[in-house]
C-alpha positions as CSV (number, residue, x, y, z in Angstrom):
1,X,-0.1,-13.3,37.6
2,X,-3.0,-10.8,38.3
3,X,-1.7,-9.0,35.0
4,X,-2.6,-12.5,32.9
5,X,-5.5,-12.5,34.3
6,X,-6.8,-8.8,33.1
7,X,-5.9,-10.1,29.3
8,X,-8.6,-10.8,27.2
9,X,-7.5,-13.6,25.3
10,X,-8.3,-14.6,21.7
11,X,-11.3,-17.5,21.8
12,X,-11.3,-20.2,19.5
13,X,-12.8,-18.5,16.6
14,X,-11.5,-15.1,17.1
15,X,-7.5,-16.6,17.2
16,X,-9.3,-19.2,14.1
17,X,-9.8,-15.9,12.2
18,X,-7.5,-13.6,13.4
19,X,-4.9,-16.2,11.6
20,X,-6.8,-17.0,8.5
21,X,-6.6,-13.0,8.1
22,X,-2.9,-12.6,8.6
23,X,-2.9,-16.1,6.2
24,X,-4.5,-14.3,3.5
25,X,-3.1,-11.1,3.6
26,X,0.3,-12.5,3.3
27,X,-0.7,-14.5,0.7
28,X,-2.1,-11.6,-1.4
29,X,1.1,-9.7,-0.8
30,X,3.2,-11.9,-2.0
31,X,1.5,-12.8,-5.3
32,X,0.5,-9.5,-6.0
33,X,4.3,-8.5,-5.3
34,X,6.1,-11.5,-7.3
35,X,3.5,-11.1,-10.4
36,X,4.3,-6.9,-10.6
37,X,8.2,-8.1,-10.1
38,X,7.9,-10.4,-12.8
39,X,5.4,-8.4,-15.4
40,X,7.0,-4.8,-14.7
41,X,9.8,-5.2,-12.1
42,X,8.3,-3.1,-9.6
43,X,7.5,-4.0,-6.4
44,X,3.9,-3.9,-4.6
45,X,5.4,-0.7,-2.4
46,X,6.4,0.8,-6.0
47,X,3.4,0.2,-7.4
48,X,1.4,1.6,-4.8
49,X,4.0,4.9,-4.5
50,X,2.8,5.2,-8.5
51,X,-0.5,4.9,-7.9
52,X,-0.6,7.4,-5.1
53,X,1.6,10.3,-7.0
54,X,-0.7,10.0,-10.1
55,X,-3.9,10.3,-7.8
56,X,-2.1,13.7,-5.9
57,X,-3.0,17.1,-7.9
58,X,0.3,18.0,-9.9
59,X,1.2,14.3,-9.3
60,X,2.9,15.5,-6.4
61,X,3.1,14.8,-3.0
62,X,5.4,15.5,0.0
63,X,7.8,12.6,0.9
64,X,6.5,12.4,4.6
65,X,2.8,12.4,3.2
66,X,3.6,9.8,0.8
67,X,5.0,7.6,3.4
68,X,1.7,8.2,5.6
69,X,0.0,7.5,2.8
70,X,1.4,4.2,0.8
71,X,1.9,2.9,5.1
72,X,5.9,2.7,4.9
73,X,8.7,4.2,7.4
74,X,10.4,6.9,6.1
75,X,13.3,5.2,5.4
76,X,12.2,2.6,3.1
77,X,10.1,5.5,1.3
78,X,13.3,7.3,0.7
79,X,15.1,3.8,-0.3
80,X,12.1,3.1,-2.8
81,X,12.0,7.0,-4.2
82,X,15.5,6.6,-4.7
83,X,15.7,3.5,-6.9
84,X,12.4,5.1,-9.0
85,X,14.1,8.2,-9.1
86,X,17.3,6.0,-10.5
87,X,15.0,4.5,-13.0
88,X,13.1,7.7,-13.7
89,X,9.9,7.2,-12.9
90,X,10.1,9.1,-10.3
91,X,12.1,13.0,-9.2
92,X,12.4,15.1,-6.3
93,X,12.1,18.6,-5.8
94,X,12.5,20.5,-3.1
95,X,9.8,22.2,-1.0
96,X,10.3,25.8,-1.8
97,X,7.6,26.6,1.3
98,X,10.2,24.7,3.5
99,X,13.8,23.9,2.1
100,X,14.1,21.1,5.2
101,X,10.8,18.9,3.0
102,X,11.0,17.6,-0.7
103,X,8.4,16.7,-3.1
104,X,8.1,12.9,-5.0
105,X,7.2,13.9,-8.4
106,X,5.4,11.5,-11.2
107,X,7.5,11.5,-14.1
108,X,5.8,10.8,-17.6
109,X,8.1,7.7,-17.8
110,X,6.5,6.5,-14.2
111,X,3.2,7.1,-16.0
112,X,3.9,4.8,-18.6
113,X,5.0,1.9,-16.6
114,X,1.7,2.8,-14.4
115,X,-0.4,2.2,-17.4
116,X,1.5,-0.6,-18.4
117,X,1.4,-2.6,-15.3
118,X,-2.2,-1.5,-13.6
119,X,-4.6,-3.7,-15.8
120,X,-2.3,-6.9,-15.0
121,X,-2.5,-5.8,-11.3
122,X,-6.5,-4.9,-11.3
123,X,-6.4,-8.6,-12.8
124,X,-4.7,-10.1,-10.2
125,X,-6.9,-8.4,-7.5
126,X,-9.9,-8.9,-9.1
127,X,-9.1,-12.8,-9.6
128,X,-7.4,-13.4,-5.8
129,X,-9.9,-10.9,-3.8
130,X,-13.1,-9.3,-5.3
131,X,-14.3,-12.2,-8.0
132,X,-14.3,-14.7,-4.9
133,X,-16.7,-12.8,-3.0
134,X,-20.9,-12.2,-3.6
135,X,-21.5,-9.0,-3.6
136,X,-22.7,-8.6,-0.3
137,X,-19.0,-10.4,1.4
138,X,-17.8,-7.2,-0.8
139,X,-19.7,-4.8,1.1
140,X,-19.1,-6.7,4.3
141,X,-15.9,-5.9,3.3
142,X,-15.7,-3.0,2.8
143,X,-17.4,-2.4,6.4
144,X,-15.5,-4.4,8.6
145,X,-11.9,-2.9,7.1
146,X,-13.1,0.8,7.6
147,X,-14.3,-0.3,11.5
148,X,-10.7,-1.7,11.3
149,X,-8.6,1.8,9.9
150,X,-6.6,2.8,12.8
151,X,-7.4,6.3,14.6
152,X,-6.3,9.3,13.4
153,X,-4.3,9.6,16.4
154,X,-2.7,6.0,16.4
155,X,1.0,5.7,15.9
Protein backbone atom coordinates (compact mmCIF):
# COMPACT_ATOMS: atom_id res chain seq x y z
CA UNK A 1 0.00 0.00 0.00
CA UNK A 2 2.96 2.37 0.88
CA UNK A 3 3.86 1.97 -2.92
CA UNK A 4 0.23 3.65 -3.97
CA UNK A 5 0.88 6.04 -1.92
CA UNK A 6 4.37 7.33 -3.49
CA UNK A 7 2.27 7.71 -6.97
CA UNK A 8 1.64 10.88 -8.09
CA UNK A 9 -1.63 10.59 -9.54
CA UNK A 10 -3.14 12.54 -12.48
CA UNK A 11 -5.55 15.58 -11.00
CA UNK A 12 -8.62 16.43 -12.56
CA UNK A 13 -7.32 18.59 -15.26
CA UNK A 14 -4.14 16.87 -15.82
CA UNK A 15 -6.13 13.21 -16.52
CA UNK A 16 -8.95 15.99 -18.33
CA UNK A 17 -6.00 16.74 -20.78
CA UNK A 18 -3.92 14.07 -20.70
CA UNK A 19 -7.10 12.28 -22.48
CA UNK A 20 -8.22 15.02 -24.81
CA UNK A 21 -4.46 14.68 -26.06
CA UNK A 22 -4.50 10.93 -26.62
CA UNK A 23 -8.30 11.85 -28.20
CA UNK A 24 -6.89 14.07 -30.69
CA UNK A 25 -3.95 12.46 -31.62
CA UNK A 26 -5.78 9.38 -32.51
CA UNK A 27 -8.11 11.19 -34.26
CA UNK A 28 -5.46 12.97 -36.50
CA UNK A 29 -3.94 9.57 -37.18
CA UNK A 30 -6.60 8.02 -38.36
CA UNK A 31 -7.86 10.72 -40.79
CA UNK A 32 -4.70 11.63 -41.96
CA UNK A 33 -4.10 7.70 -42.48
CA UNK A 34 -7.63 6.82 -44.18
CA UNK A 35 -7.47 10.16 -46.50
CA UNK A 36 -3.61 9.03 -47.81
CA UNK A 37 -5.15 5.27 -48.15
CA UNK A 38 -7.86 6.51 -50.05
CA UNK A 39 -6.16 9.50 -52.36
CA UNK A 40 -2.69 7.53 -52.88
CA UNK A 41 -2.94 4.10 -51.09
CA UNK A 42 -0.24 4.70 -48.77
CA UNK A 43 -0.43 4.55 -45.42
CA UNK A 44 0.51 7.55 -42.79
CA UNK A 45 3.83 5.19 -41.84
CA UNK A 46 4.49 5.19 -45.80
CA UNK A 47 4.02 8.49 -46.14
CA UNK A 48 6.19 9.52 -43.47
CA UNK A 49 9.14 6.70 -44.60
CA UNK A 50 8.81 8.89 -48.13
CA UNK A 51 9.06 11.95 -46.63
CA UNK A 52 12.04 11.08 -44.53
CA UNK A 53 14.20 9.20 -47.55
CA UNK A 54 13.63 12.33 -49.77
CA UNK A 55 14.81 14.71 -46.83
CA UNK A 56 18.21 12.19 -46.33
CA UNK A 57 21.26 13.34 -48.69
CA UNK A 58 21.31 10.72 -51.62
CA UNK A 59 17.76 10.01 -50.51
CA UNK A 60 19.16 7.41 -48.44
CA UNK A 61 19.14 6.31 -45.17
CA UNK A 62 20.06 3.19 -43.08
CA UNK A 63 17.09 0.92 -42.26
CA UNK A 64 17.75 1.07 -38.36
CA UNK A 65 17.98 5.04 -38.70
CA UNK A 66 14.89 5.14 -40.59
CA UNK A 67 13.07 3.27 -38.02
CA UNK A 68 14.52 5.71 -35.27
CA UNK A 69 13.58 8.24 -37.31
CA UNK A 70 9.77 7.70 -38.80
CA UNK A 71 9.27 6.09 -34.68
CA UNK A 72 8.49 2.37 -35.83
CA UNK A 73 10.01 -1.14 -34.54
CA UNK A 74 12.15 -2.61 -36.78
CA UNK A 75 10.00 -5.09 -37.89
CA UNK A 76 7.13 -3.13 -39.16
CA UNK A 77 9.94 -0.84 -40.96
CA UNK A 78 11.11 -3.88 -42.77
CA UNK A 79 7.32 -5.01 -43.36
CA UNK A 80 6.50 -1.39 -44.75
CA UNK A 81 10.11 -1.27 -46.95
CA UNK A 82 9.13 -4.39 -48.21
CA UNK A 83 5.69 -3.74 -49.63
CA UNK A 84 7.29 -0.04 -51.13
CA UNK A 85 10.01 -1.88 -52.36
CA UNK A 86 7.20 -4.39 -53.95
CA UNK A 87 5.61 -1.36 -55.41
CA UNK A 88 8.83 0.36 -56.31
CA UNK A 89 8.92 3.23 -54.61
CA UNK A 90 11.23 2.16 -52.66
CA UNK A 91 14.97 -0.39 -53.00
CA UNK A 92 17.48 -1.67 -50.79
CA UNK A 93 21.06 -1.81 -51.00
CA UNK A 94 23.34 -3.06 -48.96
CA UNK A 95 25.80 -1.24 -46.73
CA UNK A 96 29.07 -1.76 -48.40
CA UNK A 97 30.74 -0.13 -44.95
CA UNK A 98 28.99 -3.18 -43.12
CA UNK A 99 27.43 -6.10 -45.22
CA UNK A 100 25.29 -7.00 -41.76
CA UNK A 101 23.20 -3.04 -42.48
CA UNK A 102 21.15 -2.14 -45.70
CA UNK A 103 20.19 1.12 -47.12
CA UNK A 104 16.25 2.23 -47.98
CA UNK A 105 16.69 3.94 -51.12
CA UNK A 106 14.02 6.69 -52.72
CA UNK A 107 13.20 5.53 -55.99
CA UNK A 108 12.09 8.19 -58.68
CA UNK A 109 8.75 6.35 -58.79
CA UNK A 110 8.47 6.90 -54.75
CA UNK A 111 9.20 10.52 -55.71
CA UNK A 112 6.29 10.85 -57.86
CA UNK A 113 3.75 9.39 -55.59
CA UNK A 114 5.51 11.82 -52.84
CA UNK A 115 4.66 14.82 -55.01
CA UNK A 116 1.48 13.50 -55.83
CA UNK A 117 0.10 12.85 -52.44
CA UNK A 118 2.04 15.66 -50.16
CA UNK A 119 -0.20 18.77 -51.11
CA UNK A 120 -3.48 16.60 -50.28
CA UNK A 121 -1.71 15.65 -46.97
CA UNK A 122 -0.25 19.38 -46.09
CA UNK A 123 -4.16 20.04 -46.71
CA UNK A 124 -5.32 17.80 -44.39
CA UNK A 125 -2.88 18.97 -41.65
CA UNK A 126 -3.26 22.34 -42.24
CA UNK A 127 -7.26 22.07 -42.09
CA UNK A 128 -7.37 19.43 -38.87
CA UNK A 129 -4.23 21.02 -36.82
CA UNK A 130 -2.46 24.37 -37.78
CA UNK A 131 -5.62 26.51 -39.34
CA UNK A 132 -7.51 25.84 -35.86
CA UNK A 133 -4.92 27.43 -33.91
CA UNK A 134 -3.87 31.52 -33.49
CA UNK A 135 -0.75 31.87 -33.99
CA UNK A 136 0.41 32.07 -30.74
CA UNK A 137 -1.47 28.17 -29.74
CA UNK A 138 1.03 27.38 -32.74
CA UNK A 139 4.05 28.51 -31.02
CA UNK A 140 2.70 27.17 -27.75
CA UNK A 141 2.85 24.34 -29.66
CA UNK A 142 5.52 24.08 -30.85
CA UNK A 143 7.07 24.58 -27.24
CA UNK A 144 5.27 22.33 -25.20
CA UNK A 145 5.94 19.13 -27.87
CA UNK A 146 9.82 19.84 -27.89
CA UNK A 147 9.65 20.02 -23.69
CA UNK A 148 7.72 16.71 -24.48
CA UNK A 149 10.56 14.85 -27.09
CA UNK A 150 11.84 12.00 -25.14
CA UNK A 151 15.67 12.03 -24.01
CA UNK A 152 18.22 11.04 -26.08
CA UNK A 153 18.81 8.22 -23.93
CA UNK A 154 15.08 7.02 -23.48
CA UNK A 155 14.13 3.65 -24.89
Amino acid sequence: MAAMDAIRWLNAQEQATWRSLLRAYSRIERLLDHDLQASNGLSLVEYGILVTLSESPESRMRMRLLADSVIVSKSRLSHQIARLERAGFVRRETCEEDRRGAWAVLTDDGRALLEAAAPGHATLVRDRVFDRLTPEQIQQLGAIMRALEPDDDAP
